[in-house]
C-alpha positions in Angstrom: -50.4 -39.0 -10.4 -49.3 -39.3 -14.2 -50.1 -35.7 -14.4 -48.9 -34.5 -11.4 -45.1 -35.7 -12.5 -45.7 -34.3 -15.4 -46.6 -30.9 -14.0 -43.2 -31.2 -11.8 -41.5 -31.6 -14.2 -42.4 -28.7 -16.8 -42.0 -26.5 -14.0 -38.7 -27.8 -12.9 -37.6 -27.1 -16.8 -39.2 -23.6 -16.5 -37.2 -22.7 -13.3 -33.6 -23.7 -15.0 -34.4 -22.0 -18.0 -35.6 -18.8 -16.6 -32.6 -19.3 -14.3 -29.6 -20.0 -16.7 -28.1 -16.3 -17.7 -28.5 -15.5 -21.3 -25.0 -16.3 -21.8 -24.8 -19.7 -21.1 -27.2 -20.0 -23.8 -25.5 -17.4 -26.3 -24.4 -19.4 -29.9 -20.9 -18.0 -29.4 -21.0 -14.4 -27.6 -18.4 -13.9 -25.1 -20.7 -13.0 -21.5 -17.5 -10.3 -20.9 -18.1 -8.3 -24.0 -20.5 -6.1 -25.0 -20.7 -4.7 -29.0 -22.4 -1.7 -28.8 -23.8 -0.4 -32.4 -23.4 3.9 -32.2 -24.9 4.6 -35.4 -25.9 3.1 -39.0 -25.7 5.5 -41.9 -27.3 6.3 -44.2 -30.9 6.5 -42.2 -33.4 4.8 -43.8 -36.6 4.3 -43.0 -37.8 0.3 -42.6 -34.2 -0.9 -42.3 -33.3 -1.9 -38.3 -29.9 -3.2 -36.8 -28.7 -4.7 -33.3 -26.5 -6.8 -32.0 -27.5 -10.7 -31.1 -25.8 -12.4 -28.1 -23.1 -9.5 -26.7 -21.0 -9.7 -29.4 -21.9 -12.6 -31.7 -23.3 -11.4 -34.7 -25.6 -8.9 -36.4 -29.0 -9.0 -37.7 -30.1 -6.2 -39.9 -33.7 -6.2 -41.3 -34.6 -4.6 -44.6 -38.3 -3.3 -44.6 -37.4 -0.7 -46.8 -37.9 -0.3 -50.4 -33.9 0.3 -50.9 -31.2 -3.1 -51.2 -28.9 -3.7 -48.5 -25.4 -4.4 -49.7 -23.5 -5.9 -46.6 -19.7 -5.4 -47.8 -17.2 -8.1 -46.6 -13.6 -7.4 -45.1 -12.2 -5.7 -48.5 -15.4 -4.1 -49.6 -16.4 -6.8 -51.9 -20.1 -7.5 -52.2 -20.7 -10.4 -49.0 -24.7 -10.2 -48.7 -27.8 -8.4 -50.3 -30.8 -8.3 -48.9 -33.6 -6.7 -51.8 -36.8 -5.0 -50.6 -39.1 -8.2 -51.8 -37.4 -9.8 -48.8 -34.8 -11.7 -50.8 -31.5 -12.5 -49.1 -28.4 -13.6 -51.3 -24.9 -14.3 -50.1 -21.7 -14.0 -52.0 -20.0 -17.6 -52.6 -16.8 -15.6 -53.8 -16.8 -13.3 -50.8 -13.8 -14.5 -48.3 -16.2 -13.4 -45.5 -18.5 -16.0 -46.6 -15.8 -18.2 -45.2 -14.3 -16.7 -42.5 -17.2 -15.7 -41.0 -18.5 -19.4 -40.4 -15.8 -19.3 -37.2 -15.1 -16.9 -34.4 -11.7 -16.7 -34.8 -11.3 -16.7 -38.6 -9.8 -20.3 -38.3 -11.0 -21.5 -41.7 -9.1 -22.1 -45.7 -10.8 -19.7 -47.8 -10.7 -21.0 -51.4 -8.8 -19.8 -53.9 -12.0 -18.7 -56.0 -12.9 -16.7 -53.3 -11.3 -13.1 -53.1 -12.7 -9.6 -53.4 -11.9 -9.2 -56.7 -13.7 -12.6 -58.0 -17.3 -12.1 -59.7 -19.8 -12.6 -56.9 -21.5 -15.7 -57.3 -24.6 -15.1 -55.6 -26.4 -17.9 -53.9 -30.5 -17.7 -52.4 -30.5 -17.8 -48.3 -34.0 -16.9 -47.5 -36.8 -14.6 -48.4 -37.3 -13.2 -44.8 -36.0 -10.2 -45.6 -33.4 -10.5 -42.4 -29.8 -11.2 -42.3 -27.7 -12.5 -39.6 -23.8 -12.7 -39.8 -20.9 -13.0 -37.4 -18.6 -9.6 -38.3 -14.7 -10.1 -37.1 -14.6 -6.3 -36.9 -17.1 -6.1 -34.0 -15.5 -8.5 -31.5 -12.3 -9.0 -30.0 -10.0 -12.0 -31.7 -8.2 -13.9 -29.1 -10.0 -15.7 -26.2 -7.8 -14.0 -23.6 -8.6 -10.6 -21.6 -7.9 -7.5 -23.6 -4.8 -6.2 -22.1 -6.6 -2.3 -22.1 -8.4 -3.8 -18.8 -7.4 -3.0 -16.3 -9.6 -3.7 -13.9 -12.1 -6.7 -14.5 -15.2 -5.5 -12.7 -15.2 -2.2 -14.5 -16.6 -1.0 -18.0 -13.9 -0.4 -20.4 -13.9 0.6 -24.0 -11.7 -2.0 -26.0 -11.9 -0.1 -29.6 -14.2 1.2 -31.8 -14.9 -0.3 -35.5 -16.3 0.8 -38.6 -18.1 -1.7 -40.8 -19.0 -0.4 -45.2 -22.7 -0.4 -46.3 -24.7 0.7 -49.1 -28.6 0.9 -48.8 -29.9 2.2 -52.1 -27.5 4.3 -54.0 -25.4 5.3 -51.2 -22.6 4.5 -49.6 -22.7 3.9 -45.4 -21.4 2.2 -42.6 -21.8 0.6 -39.1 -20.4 2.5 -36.4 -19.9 0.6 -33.5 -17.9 0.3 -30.0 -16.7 -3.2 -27.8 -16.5 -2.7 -24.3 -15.9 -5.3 -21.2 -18.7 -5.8 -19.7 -18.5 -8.4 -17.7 -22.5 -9.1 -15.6 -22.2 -7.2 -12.7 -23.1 -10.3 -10.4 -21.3 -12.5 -12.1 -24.6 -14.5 -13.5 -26.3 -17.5 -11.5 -24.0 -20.6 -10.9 -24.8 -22.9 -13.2 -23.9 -25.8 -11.2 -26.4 -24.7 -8.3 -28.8 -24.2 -10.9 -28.1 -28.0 -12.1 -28.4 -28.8 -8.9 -31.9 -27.7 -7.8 -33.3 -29.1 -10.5 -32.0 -32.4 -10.0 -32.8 -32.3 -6.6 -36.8 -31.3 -7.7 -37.0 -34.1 -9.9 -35.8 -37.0 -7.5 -38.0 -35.4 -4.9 -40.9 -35.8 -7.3 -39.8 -39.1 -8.0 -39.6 -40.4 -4.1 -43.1 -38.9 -3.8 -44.1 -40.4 -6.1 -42.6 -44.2 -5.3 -44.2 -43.6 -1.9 -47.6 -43.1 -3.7 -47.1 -46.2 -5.8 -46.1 -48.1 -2.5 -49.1 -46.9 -0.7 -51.5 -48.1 -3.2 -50.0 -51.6 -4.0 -50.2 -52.5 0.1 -53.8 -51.0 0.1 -53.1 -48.0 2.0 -54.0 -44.6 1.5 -53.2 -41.2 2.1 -56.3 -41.8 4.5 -54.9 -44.4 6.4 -52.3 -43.8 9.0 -51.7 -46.8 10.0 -50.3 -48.0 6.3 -52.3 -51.1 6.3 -55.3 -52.3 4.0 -57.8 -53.3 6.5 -61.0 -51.2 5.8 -62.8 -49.2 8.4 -65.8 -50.0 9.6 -67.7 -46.9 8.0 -66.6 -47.1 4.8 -68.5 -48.3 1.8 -68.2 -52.1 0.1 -65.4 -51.5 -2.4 -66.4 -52.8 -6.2 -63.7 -55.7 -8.0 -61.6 -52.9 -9.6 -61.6 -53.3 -12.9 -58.1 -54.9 -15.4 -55.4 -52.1 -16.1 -56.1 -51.2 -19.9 -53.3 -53.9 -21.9 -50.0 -51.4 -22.1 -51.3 -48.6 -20.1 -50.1 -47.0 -16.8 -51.5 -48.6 -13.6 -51.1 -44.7 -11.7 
């Protein structure tokens, strides 16, 4: 029984995970927009970019035996990743800052401007970098006002983001379109619902079970009662619950 409420109740997880849309679960992505990265120059073999979550953030991966120099909203130096996998970010970078929220609602220090010597500090050695751009997403939480029509695809604006890998200069080329799910996702509260509902169905099956077995009845036993039938074998003294353990 223990087991079989246990079982329920993974699956009942399963089904509202599998269920929610991806952008319920996004860190910060808006589920209208869609950040679209055209082309990453210069081409290098081992180094890899997408988009995470519509129109969060990027992650760029450096297998390459060239550094990455992520460049920050005046071209200062904001992240490096090296080809031992090293990731450093720039302290002095005002990206560092006004990256850490959507809208860019933060105080950036006065140490911090793209002149200022970088002041590098150690993220990770996985060779991956994530950051949330300003320049690929659209900075106000209302509805672009180049849609027109909110069902349909539009192209908001295109955006051009510096980067050196190696010895040369680059950039990430990119476009943000509303793109809003064509079915409009699953309802979450439905969604909420069902599994609610599976889990106190579970639990009333379970409470009827429990029932059963304290007044002596079975699942065998139709009538509900305890009396034994005539065929069935002398029953052993059960033996005492283990101290602390479930009875079912």
């Amino acid at each position: 029984m223990r087991r079989s409420l246990a079982f329920a109740l993974t699956v009942a997880s399963l089904v509202a995970a599998a269920l929610v849309p991806a952008a319920a679960l996004a860190h910060q992505g808006n589920p209208n927009m869609k950040s679209v990265v055209n082309q990453l120059t210069p081409r290098v073999p081992g180094v890899t970019l997408q988009v995470l979550n519509n129109d969060d953030r990027f992650q760029i991966t450096n297998r390459s035996r060239d550094t990455i120099l992520v460049q920050g909203y005046e071209s200062e130096p904001y992240a490096r990743i090296s080809p031992d996998g090293t990731v450093l970010v720039n302290h002095n970078s005002p990206a560092f800052y006004l990256n850490t929220d959507r809208y860019g609602a933060v105080t950036v220090p006065k140490t911090a401007n793209a002149k200022a010597t970088p002041d590098w500090q150690l993220l990770d050695k996985t060779g991956v970098f994530q950051w949330h751009d300003h320049r690929m997403h659209y900075m106000s939480t209302g509805v672009p006002t180049v849609v027109r029509d909110k069902k349909a695809k539009t192209k908001i604006f295109d955006y051009r983001i510096p980067i050196k890998i190696g010895s040369q200069q680059g950039k990430i080329l990119g476009t943000l379109y509303w793109d809003p799910p064509k079915d409009g996702g699953a309802p979450i509260g439905a969604i909420v619902a069902f599994v609610v509902l599976l889990v106190l169905s579970v639990g009333a099956v379970v409470l009827t079970r429990r029932r059963r077995a304290a007044g002596g009845g079975g699942d065998d036993d139709p009538d509900g009662g305890g009396a034994p039938r005539d065929d069935a074998p002398t029953a052993r003294p059960a033996a005492p619950a283990a101290t602390g353990g479930e009875a079912w």
